[in-house]
C-alpha positions in Angstrom: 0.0 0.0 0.0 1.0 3.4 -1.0 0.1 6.9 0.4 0.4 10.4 -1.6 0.0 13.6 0.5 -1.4 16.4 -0.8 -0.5 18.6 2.4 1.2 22.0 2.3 4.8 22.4 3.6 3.2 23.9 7.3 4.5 22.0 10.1 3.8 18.5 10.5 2.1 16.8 13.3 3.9 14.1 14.7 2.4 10.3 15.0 3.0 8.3 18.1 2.6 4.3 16.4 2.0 2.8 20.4 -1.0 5.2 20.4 -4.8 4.7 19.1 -5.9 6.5 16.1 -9.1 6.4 15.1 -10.5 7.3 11.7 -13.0 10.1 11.7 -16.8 9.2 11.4 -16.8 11.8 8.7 -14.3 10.2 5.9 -15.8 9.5 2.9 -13.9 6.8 1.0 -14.2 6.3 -2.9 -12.5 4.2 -5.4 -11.0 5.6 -7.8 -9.4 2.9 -10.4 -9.3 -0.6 -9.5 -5.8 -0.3 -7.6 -6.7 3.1 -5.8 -8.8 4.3 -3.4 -9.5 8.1 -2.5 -10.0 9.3 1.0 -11.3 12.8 2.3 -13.5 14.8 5.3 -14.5 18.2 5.5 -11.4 20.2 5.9 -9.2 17.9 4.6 -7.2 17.3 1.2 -8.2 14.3 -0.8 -6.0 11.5 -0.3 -5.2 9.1 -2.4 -4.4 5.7 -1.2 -2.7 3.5 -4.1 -2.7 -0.9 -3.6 -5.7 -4.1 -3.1 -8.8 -1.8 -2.1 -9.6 -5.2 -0.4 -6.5 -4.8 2.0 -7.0 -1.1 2.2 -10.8 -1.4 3.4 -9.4 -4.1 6.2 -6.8 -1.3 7.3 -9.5 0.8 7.9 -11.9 -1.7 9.8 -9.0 -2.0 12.0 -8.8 2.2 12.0 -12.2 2.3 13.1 -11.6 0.2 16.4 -9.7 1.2 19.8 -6.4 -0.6 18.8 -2.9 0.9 19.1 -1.1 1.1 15.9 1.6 -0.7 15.8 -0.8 -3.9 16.7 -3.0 -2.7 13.6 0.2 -3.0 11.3 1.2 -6.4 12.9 -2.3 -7.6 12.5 -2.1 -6.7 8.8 1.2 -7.9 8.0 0.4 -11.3 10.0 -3.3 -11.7 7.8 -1.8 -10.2 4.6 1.7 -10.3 4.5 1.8 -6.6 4.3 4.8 -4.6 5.1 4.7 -2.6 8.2 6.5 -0.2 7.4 3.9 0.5 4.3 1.0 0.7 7.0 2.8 2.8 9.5 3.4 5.4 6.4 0.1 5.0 5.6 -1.3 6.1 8.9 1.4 9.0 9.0 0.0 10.4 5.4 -3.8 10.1 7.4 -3.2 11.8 10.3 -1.2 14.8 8.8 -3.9 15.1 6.3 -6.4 15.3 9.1 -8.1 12.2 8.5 -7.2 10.2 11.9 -8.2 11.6 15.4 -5.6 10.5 18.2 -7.8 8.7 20.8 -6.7 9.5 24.5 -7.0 6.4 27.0 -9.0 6.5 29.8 -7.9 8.3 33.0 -8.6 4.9 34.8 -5.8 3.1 32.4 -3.8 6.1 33.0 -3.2 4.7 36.1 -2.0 2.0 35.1 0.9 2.6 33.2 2.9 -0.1 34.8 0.3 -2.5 33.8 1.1 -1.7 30.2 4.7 -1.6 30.9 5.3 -5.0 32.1 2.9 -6.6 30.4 2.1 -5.0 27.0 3.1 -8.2 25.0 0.4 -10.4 27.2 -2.0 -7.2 26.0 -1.4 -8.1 22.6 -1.7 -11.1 22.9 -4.9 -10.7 24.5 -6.1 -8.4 22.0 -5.9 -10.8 19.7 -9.3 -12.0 21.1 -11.0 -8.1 21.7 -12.3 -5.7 19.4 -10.9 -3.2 21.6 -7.7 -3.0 22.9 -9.3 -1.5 26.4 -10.5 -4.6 26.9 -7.0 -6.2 27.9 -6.7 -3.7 30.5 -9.7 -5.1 32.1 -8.3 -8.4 31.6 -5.2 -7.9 33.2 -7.0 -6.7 36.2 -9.1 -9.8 36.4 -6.3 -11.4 36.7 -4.3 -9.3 39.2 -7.5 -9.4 41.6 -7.3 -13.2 41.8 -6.7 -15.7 44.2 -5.4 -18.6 43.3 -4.4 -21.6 45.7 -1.7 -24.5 44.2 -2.2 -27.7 45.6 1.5 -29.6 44.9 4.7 -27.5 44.3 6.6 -30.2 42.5 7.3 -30.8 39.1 3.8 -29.4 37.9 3.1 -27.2 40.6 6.4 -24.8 40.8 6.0 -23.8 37.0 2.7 -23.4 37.1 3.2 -20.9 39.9 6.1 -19.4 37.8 3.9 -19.0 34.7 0.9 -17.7 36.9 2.8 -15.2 39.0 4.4 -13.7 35.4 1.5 -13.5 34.1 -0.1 -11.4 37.0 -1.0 -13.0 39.3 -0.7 -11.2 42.4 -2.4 -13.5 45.1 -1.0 -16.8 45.5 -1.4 -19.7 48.5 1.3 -22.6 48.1 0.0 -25.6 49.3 2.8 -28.5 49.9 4.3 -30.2 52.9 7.3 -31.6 51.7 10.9 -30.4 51.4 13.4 -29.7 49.2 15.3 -33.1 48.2 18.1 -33.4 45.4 15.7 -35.6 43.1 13.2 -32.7 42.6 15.9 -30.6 41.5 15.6 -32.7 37.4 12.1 -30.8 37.1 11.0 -28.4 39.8 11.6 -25.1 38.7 11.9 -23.0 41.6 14.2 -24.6 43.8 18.4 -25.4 43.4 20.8 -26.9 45.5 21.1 -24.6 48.2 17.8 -25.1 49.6 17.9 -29.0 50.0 16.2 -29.8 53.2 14.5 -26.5 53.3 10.3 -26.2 53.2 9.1 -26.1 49.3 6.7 -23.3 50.3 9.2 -21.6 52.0 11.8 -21.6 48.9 8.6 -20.7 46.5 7.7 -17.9 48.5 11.3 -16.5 48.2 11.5 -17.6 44.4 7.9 -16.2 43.0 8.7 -12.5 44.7 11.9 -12.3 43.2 9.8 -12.4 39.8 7.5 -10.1 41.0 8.1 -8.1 44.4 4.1 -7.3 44.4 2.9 -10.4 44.5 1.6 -12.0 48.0 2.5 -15.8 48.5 0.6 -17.6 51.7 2.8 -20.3 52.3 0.3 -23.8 53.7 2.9 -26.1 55.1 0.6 -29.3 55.3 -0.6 -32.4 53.3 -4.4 -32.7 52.8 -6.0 -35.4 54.5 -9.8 -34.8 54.9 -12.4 -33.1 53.0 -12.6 -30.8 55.5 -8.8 -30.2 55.9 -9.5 -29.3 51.8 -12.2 -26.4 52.7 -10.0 -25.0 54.9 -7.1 -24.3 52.4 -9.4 -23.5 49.6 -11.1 -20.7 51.8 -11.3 -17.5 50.0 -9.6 -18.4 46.9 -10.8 -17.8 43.2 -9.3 -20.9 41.8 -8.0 -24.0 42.6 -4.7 -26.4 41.1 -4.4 -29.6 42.2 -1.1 -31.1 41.0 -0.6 -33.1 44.4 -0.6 -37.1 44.4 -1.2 -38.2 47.2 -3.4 -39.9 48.7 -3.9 -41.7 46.0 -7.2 -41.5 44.3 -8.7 -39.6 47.6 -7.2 -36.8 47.2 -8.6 -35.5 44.1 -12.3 -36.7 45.3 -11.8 -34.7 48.4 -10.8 -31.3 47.0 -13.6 -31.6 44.4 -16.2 -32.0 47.4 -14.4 -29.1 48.9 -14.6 -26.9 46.0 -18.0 -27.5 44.8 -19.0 -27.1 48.0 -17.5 -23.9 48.3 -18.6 -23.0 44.9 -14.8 -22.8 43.5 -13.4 -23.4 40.2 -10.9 -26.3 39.7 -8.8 -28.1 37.6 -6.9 -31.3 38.2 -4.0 -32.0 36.6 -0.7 -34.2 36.4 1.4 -37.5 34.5 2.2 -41.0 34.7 5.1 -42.2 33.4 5.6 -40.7 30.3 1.2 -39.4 29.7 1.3 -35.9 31.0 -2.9 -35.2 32.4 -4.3 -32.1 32.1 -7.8 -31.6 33.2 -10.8 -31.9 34.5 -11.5 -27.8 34.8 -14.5 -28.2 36.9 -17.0 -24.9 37.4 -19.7 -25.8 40.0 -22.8 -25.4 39.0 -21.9 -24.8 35.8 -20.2 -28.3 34.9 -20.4 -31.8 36.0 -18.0 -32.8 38.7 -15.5 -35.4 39.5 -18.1 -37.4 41.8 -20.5 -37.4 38.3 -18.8 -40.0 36.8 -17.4 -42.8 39.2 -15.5 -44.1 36.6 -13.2 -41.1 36.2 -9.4 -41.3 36.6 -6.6 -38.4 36.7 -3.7 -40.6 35.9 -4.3 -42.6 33.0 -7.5 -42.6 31.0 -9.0 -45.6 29.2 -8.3 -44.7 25.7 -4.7 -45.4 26.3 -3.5 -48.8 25.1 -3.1 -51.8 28.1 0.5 -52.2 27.2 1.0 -48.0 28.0 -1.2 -48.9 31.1 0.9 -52.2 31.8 4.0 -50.1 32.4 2.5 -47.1 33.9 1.3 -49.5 36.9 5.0 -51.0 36.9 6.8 -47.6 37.1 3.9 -46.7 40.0 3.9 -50.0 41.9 7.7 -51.3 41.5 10.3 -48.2 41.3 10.8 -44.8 41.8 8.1 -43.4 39.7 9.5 -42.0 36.3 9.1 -38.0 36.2 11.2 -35.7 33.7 11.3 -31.6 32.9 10.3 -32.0 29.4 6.9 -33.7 30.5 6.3 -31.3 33.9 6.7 -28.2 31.8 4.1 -29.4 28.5 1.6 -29.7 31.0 2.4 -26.8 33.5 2.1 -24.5 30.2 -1.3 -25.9 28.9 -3.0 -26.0 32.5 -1.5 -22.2 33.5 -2.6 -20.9 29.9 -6.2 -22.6 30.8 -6.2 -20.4 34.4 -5.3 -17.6 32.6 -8.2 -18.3 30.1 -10.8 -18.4 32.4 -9.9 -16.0 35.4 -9.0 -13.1 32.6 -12.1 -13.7 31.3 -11.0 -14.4 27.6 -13.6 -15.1 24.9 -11.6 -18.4 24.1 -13.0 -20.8 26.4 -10.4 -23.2 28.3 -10.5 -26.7 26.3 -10.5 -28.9 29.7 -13.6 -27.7 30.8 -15.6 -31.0 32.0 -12.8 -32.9 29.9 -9.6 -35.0 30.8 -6.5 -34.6 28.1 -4.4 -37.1 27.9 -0.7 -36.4 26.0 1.5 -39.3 25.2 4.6 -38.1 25.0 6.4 -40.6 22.8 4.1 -40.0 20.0 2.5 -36.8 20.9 -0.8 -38.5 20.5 -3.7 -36.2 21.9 -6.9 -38.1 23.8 -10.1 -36.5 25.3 -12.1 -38.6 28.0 -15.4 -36.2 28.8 -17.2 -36.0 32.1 -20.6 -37.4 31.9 -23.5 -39.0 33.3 -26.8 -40.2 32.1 -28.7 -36.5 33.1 -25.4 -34.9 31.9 -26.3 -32.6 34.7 -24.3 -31.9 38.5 -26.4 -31.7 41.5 -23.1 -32.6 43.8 -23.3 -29.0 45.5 -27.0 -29.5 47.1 -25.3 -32.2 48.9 -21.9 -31.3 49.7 -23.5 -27.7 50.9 -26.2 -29.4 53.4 -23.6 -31.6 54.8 
């Protein structure tokens, strides 16, 4: 796309590309030849924009919306392989001919210029789902005014927490009663050598608000052993992650009568041997819930083959259980991107709602068991609330 200016050698304004620039209601917009385009507004010289009228139109669909500019040109040159450089010139030759209006942000955004600061890519990305790029400002501050309580901080656990605490996070409880041993140190990312022996919540208390000084860690030195144990160290919280292990198979069924009860989002998640779980996301009264379908399982779901199975129950029963970075990290990034989903408030919906995935690593082979009973429909919290 190509610009010509028709403006008179006066003094130019200058165009900031992180600002929004809106096209004025006014423009008219004619074509002129088949590769040319002619834009004006009272007051202004006619301007004549030269390239695909197509293209040119979508450049101004994206004028007409509260996006910064420089997002506008990568959204163009990421959907049409147009040159950014030829958009930002574009824009220039429209706002020095009168034909864009600088929009000022909102006084309430003004105040939070660090918010833009530190996290203006996660904005952009976030955009990528709005209409308006305002929108990501109330994002962010969705997820800034959460709670969110880990249960685990080992190999899934600690990065999530990373992930979750760089992404905003400014409210977190670290639920865990172990320590620090040398055979964490292949996958769990927030501890090293010199803390051996010391209190995992302890360490990712110190570790998470070196990554962000604001942020408020509750450290819960315990391991859950009652459903009532559960409600206590889900009180107040926004969202739970259940990453822990043990008990085996109570666990799980104990938080989810703990969070439904208390009306609190969950999502389970973890691996076995080399299938990383990710999933259930439970919303009560929204979604079914774990005790809906007694056949559920968060290690290894029944689409997996008996010989996987066969050697999943060995590693389990007989050794050390296997457990690797490379496995902890592909499923710490899909179950913190599905928090961030759903406490930001994003109109892409998290994938593991009511649904377990199931990721075999060796072939990268993807399954989906769904939640479900025969009235496909959760009454769990009129009991677990009378109780």
């Amino acid at each position: 796309m190509l610009g010509g200016n028709n403006m008179t050698n006066c003094e130019k304004p200058v165009i900031d590309y992180k600002k929004i620039y809106i096209l004025k209601e006014s423009t008219m917009i004619t074509k002129i030849t088949e590769n040319s385009l002619c834009i004006c507004n009272r007051g202004s010289e006619e301007v004549e924009i030269e390239g695909d009228p197509d293209l040119i139109l979508d450049f101004f669909d994206f004028l007409k919306k509260s996006i910064p500019l420089n997002i506008i040109c990568a959204f163009m040159n990421r959907d049409h392989n147009i040159d950014q450089e030829d958009c930002l010139e574009v824009a220039k030759i429209l706002y020095e001919n009168s034909l864009l209006e600088k929009k000022e942000i909102s006084e309430e955004n003004y105040q939070h210029k660090k918010i833009k600061k530190r996290y203006s890519r996660q904005q952009s990305y976030f955009s990528l789902f709005n209409n308006d790029y305002d929108q990501s400002f109330i994002q962010m501050k969705n997820l800034m005014k959460a709670h969110v309580t880990l249960i685990g901080m080992g190999g899934i656990g600690s990065p999530v927490a990373d992930l979750l605490v760089r992404a905003g996070i400014k409210n977190i409880r670290c639920v865990d009663g172990d320590i620090v041993e040398l055979s964490n140190l292949n996958r769990q990312t927030l501890y090293s050598e010199k803390d051996i022996g010391r209190l995992k919540v302890e360490v990712a208390k110190e570790r998470l608000q070196t990554i962000d000084n604001e942020v408020k860690v509750e450290c819960v030195n315990e391991t859950i052993h009652s459903v009532e144990q559960a409600k206590q160290v889900i009180n107040n919280s926004d969202f739970v992650v259940v990453s822990a292990d043990s008990p085996v198979g109570k666990l799980p069924m104990w938080i989810n009568e703990a969070c439904v009860s208390k009306n609190v989002p969950v999502i389970f998640t973890g691996y076995s041997g080399d299938i990383g779980v990710v999933g259930p996301l439970i919303i009560p009264r929204k979604t079914l819930c774990l005790n809906c379908d007694e056949h559920f399982s968060t290690r290894v779901d029944s689409s997996i083959s008996n010989n996987v199975r066969e050697k999943v129950n060995y590693f389990d029963n007989k050794i050390t259980p296997p457990s690797i970075g490379p496995i902890c990290f592909l499923v710490s990034s899909i179950v913190a991107h599905e928090i961030i989903k759903a406490l930001a408030q994003l109109t892409i919906t998290p994938i593991t709602i009511n649904k377990v995935l199931n990721i075999d690593t060796r072939s990268l082979k993807i399954d989906f068991h769904e939640i479900e009973n025969a009235k496909n429909q959760c009454t769990c919290y009129k009991i677990t609330t009378n109780n």
